[in-house]
Backbone as JSON, one array per atom type, in Angstrom:
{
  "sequence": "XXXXXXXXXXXXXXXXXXXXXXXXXXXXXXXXXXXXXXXXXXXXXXXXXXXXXXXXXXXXXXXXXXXXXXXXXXXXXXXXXXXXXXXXXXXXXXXXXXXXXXXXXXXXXXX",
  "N": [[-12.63, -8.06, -8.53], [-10.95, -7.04, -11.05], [-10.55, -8.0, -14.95], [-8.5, -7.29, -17.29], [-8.2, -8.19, -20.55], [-6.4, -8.43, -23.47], [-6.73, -8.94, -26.82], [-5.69, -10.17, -29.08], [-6.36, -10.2, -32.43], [-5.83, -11.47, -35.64], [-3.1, -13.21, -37.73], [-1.09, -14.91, -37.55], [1.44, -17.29, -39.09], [1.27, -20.59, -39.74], [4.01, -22.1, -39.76], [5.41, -20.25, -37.98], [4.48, -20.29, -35.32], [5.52, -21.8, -33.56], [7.48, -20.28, -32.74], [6.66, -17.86, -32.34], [4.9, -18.03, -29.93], [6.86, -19.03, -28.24], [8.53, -15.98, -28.19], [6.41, -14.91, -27.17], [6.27, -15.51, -24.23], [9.31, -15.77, -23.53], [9.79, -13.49, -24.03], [7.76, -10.93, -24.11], [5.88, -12.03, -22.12], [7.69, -11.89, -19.33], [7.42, -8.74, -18.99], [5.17, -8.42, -18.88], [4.49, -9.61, -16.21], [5.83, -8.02, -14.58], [4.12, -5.51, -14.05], [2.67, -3.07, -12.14], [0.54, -3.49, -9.3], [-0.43, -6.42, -10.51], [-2.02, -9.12, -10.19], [-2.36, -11.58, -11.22], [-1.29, -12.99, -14.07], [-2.34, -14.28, -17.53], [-1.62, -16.31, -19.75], [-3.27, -17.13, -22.77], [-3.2, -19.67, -25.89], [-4.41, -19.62, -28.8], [-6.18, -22.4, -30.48], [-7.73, -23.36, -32.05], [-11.32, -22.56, -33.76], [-14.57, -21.21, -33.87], [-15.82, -22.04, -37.62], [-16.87, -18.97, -38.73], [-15.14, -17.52, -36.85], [-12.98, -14.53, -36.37], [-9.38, -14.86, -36.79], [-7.35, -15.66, -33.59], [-4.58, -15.47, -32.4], [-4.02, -15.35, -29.61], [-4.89, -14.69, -26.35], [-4.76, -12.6, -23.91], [-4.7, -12.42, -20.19], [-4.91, -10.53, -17.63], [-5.58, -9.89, -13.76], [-6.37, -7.9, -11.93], [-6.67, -6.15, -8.61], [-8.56, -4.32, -7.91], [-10.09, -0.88, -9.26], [-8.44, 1.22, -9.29], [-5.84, -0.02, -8.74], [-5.35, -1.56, -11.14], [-5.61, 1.44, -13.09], [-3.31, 2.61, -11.92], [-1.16, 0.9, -12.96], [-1.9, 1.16, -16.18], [-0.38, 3.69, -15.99], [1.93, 3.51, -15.77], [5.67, 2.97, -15.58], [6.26, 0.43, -16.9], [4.13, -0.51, -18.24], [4.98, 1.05, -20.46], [7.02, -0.3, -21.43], [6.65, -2.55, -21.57], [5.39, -2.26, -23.89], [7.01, -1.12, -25.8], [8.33, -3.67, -26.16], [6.77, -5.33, -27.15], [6.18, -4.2, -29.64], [8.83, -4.37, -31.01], [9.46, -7.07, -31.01], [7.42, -8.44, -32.31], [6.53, -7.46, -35.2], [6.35, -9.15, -38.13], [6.01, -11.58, -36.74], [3.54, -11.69, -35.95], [0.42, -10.58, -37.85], [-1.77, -8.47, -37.22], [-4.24, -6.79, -35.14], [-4.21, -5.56, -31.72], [-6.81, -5.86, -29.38], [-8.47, -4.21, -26.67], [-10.24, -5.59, -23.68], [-12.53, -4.89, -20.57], [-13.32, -6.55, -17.66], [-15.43, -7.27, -15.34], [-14.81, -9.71, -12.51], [-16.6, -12.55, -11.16], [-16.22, -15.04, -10.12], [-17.53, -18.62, -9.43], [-17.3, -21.94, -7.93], [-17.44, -25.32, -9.54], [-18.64, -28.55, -9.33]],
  "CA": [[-11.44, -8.2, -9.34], [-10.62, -6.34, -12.7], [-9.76, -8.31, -15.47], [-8.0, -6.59, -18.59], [-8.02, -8.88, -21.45], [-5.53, -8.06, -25.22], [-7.23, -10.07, -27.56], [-4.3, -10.55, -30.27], [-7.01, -10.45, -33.62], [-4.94, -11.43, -36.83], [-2.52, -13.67, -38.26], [0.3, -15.8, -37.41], [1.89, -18.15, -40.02], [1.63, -21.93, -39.02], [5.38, -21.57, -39.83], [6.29, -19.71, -37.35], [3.73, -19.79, -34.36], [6.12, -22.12, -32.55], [8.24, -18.93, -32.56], [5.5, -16.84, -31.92], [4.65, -18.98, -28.61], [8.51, -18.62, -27.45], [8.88, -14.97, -28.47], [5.48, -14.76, -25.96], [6.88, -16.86, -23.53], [10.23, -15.59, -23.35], [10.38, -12.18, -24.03], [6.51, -10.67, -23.54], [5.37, -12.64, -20.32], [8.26, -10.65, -18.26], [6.98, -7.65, -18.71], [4.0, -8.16, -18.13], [4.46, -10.0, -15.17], [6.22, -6.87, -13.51], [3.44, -4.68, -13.77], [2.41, -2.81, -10.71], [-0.52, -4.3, -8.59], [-1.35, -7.17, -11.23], [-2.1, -10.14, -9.27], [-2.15, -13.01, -12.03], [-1.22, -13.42, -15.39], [-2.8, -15.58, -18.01], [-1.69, -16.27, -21.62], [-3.97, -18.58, -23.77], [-2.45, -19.42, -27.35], [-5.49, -20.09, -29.88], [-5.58, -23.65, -31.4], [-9.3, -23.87, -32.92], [-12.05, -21.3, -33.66], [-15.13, -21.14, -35.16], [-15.6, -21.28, -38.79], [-16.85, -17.53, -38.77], [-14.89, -16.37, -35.98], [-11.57, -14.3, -36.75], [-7.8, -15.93, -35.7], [-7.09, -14.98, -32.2], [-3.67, -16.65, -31.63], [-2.72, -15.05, -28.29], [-5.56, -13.58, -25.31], [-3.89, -12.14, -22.35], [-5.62, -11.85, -19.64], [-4.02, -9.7, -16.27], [-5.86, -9.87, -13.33], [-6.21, -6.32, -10.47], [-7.73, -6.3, -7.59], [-9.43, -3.14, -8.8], [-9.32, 0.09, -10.97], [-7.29, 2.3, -8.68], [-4.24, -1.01, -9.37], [-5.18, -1.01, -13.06], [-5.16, 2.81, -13.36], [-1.62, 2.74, -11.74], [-0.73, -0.24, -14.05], [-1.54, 1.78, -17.33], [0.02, 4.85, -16.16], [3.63, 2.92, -15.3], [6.81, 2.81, -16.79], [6.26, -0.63, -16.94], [3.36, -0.64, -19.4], [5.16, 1.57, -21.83], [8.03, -0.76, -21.25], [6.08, -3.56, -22.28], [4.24, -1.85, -25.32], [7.94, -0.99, -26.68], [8.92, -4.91, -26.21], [5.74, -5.83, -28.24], [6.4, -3.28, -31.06], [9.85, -4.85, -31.24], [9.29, -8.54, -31.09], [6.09, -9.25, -33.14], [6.83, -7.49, -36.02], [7.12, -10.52, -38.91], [5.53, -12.85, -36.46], [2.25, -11.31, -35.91], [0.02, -9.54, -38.73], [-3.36, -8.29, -36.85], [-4.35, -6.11, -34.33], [-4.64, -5.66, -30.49], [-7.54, -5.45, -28.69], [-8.45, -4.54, -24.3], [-11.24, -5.66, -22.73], [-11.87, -4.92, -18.86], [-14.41, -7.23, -17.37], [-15.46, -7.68, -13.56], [-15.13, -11.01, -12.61], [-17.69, -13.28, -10.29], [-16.25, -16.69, -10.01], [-18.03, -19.82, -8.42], [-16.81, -23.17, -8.08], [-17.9, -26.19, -9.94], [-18.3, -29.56, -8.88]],
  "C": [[-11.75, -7.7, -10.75], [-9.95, -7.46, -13.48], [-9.28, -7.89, -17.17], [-7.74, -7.59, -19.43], [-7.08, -7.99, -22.92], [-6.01, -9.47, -25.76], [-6.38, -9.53, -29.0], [-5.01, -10.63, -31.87], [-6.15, -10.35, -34.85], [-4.65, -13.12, -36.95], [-1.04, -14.37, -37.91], [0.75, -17.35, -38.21], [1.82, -19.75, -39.34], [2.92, -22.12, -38.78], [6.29, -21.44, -38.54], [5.6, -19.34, -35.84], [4.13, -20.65, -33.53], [7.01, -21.01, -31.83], [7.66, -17.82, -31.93], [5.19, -16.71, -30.14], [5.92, -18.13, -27.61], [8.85, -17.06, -27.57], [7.29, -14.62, -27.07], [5.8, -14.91, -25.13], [8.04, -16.1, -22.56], [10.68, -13.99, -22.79], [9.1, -10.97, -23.53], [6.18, -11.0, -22.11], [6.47, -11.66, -19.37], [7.83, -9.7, -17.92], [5.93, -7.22, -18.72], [3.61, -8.58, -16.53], [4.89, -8.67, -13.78], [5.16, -5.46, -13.46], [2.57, -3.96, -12.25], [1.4, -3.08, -10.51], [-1.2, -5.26, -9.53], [-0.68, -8.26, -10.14], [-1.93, -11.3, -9.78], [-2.25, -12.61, -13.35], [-1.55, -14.5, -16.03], [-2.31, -14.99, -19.41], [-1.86, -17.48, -22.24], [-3.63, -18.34, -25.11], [-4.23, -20.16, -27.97], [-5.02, -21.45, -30.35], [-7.42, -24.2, -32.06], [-10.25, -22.52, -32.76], [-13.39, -21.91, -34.47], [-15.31, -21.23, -36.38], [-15.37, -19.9, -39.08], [-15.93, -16.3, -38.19], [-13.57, -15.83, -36.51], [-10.44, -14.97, -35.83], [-7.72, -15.1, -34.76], [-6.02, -15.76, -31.76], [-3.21, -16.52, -29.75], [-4.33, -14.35, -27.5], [-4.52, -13.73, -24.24], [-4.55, -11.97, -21.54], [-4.67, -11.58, -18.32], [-5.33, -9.07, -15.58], [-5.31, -8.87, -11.91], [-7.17, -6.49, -9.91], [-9.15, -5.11, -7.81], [-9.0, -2.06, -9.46], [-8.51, 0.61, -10.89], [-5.79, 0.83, -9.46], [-4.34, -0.7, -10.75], [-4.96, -0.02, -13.68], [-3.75, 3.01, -12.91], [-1.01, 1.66, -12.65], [-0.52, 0.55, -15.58], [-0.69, 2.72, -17.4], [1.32, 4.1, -16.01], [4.74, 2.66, -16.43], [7.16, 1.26, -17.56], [5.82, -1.26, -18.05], [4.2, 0.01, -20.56], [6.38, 1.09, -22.02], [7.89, -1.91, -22.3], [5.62, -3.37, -23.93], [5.6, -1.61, -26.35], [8.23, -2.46, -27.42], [8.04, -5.71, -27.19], [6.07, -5.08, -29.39], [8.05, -3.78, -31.38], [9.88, -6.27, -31.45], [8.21, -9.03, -32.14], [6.01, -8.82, -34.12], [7.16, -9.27, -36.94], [6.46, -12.11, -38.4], [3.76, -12.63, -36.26], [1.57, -10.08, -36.87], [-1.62, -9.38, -37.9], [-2.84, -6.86, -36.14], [-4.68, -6.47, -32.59], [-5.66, -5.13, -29.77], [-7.75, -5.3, -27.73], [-10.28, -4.8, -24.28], [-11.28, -5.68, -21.41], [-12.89, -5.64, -19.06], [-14.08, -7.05, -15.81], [-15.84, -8.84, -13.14], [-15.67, -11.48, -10.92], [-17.02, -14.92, -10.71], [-16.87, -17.84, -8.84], [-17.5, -20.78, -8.71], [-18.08, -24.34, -8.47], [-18.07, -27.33, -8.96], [-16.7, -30.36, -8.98]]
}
């Protein structure tokens, strides 16, 4: 399994990061959810960090079975569907930048 992480690095107002949440939530999560061959969606909101570390209010993480899905995922009308809906919504509520990470994930079970 592929997993593509957006790590959200910046700024969101205490203010307004109930808004932030719901503008995630509401209007984001859709369109990511319709992306072609993603298998699970995750969105973790930041609520503590490090001293040192920078604010990270938002990781995403979207889970493909492998690269061939994820390579059809970036190329889709879907993604540049999504990337409009972010450049329209987070304006005002989010001051940073977006970061991807892929990773290949190995999970075992705990006790």
């Amino acid at each position: 399994m592929i997993t593509r992480y957006a790590l959200f690095k910046g700024h969101v107002a205490p203010s307004q990061f109930d808004q932030f949440k719901q503008v995630v939530m509401e209007d984001l999560l859709p369109t990511w959810l319709v992306y072609p061959g993603v298998s699970e969606v995750r969105v973790s909101f930041g609520y503590g960090k490090d001293d040192a570390a920078p604010e990270c209010p938002l990781i995403l993480a979207m889970d493909f079975p492998d690269q061939h899905a994820l390579d059809k995922a970036l190329e889709s009308q879907e993604r540049l569907a999504s990337r409009a809906e972010t450049q329209r919504v987070l304006p005002g509520l989010f001051d940073g930048q977006i970061f991807h990470y892929l990773t290949e994930t190995e999970t075992r079970r705990g006790n």
